[in-house]
C-alpha positions in Angstrom: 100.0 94.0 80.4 96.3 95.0 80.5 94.9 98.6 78.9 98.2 99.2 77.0 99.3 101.0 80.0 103.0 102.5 78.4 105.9 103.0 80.9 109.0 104.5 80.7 111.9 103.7 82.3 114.4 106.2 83.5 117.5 105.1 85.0 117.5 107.8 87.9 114.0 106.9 89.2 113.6 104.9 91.7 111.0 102.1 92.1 108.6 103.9 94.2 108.9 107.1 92.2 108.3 105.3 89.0 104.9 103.6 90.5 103.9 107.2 91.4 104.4 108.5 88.4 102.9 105.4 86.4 99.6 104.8 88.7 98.4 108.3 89.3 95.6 106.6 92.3 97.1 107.3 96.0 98.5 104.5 97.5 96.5 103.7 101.4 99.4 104.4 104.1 99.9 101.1 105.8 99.3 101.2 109.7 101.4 98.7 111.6 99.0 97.0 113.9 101.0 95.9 116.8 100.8 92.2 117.6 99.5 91.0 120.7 100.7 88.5 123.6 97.2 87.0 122.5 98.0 86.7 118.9 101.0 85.1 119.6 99.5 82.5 122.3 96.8 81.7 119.1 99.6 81.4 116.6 101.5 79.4 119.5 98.2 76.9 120.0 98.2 76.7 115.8 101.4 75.0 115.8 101.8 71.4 115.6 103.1 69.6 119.0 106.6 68.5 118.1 110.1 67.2 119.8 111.9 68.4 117.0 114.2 72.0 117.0 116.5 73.9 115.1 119.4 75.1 116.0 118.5 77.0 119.0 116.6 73.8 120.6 113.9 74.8 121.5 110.9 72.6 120.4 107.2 73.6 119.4 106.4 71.4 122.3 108.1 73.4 124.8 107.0 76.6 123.5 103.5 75.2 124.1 104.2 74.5 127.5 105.2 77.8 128.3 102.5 79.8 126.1 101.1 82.0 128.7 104.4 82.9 130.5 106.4 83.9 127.2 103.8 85.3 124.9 105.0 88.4 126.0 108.4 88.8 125.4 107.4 87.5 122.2 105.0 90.1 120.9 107.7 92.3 121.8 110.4 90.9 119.6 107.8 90.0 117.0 106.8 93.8 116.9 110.4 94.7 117.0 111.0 92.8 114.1 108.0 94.1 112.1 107.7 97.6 112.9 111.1 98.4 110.5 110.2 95.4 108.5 113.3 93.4 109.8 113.3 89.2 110.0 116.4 88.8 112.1 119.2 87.4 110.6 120.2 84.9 113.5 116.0 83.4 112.8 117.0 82.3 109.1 119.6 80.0 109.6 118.8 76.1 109.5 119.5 72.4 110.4 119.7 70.4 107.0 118.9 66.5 107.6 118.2 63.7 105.3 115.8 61.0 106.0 116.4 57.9 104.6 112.9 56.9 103.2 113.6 53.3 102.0 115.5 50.8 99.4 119.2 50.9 99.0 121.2 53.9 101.3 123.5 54.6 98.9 120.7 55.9 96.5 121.1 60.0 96.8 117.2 59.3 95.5 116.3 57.4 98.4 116.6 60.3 101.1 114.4 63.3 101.9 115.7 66.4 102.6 114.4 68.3 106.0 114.8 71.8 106.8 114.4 72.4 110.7 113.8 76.3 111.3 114.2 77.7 115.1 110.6 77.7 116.2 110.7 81.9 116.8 111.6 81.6 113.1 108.2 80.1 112.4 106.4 82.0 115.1 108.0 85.6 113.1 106.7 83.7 109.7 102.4 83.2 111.0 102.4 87.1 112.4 103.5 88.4 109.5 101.4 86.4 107.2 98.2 87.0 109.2 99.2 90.5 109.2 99.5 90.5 105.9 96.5 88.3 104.8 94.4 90.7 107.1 95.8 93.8 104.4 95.2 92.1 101.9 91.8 90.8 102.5 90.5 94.2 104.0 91.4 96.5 101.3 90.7 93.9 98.8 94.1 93.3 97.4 94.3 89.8 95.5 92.1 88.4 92.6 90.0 85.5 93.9 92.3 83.6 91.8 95.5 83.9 93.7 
């Protein structure tokens, strides 16, 4: 730990209370900038064109077509979801395949595993991470190393 900065650990404190009390700097309040039905129709155009879905079948290709008519409803449930800082449970589950990539089938080694996500799953995933890059880059957050 840099500066010899000594903390003490009490068992009744909790982890926000114990960054109080060990950076004595005010954290900045985070505003919640809602997302738009034109972030979303960006993030949406981002994606790669694909057949493939997860469990709810929907495809990226589909979603695609329909861009300017669901966008949003989307921003809706994405803001929804990020206002209390809830990813919906239903958005995490998965399809597990395995791709035979070649030589003998019977080899375990000789497969690829592939996770297929629901596509509103990987729509949630880029607004939050642009949301958060965009903290992170405004207020200067991360070492130019990470």
């Amino acid at each position: 730990m840099a500066g010899n900065l000594q903390i003490q650990i009490d068992n009744d404190s909790s982890p926000i209370l114990l960054l109080k009390n060990t950076y004595q700097n005010n954290f900045s309040q985070v505003n919640i900038i809602p997302v738009t039905d034109g972030v979303i129709q960006s993030i949406i155009c981002s994606l790669k064109t694909k057949d493939s879905s997860g469990y709810d079948g929907i495809s990226k290709k589909i979603l695609k077509i329909c861009n300017s008519l669901i966008s949003k409803p989307l921003s809706y449930i994405c803001n929804k979801s990020i206002q209390p800082g809830v990813f919906p449970d239903h958005l995490k589950y998965l399809i597990v395949k395995r791709l035979h990539k070649n030589g003998d089938r019977s080899i375990i080694s000789n497969y690829r595993t592939l996770s297929l996500l629901p596509v509103l799953s990987k729509l949630l995933e880029k607004t939050m991470y642009c949301r958060l890059n965009q903290r992170l880059s405004i207020n200067n957050i991360l070492a130019t190393e990470q």
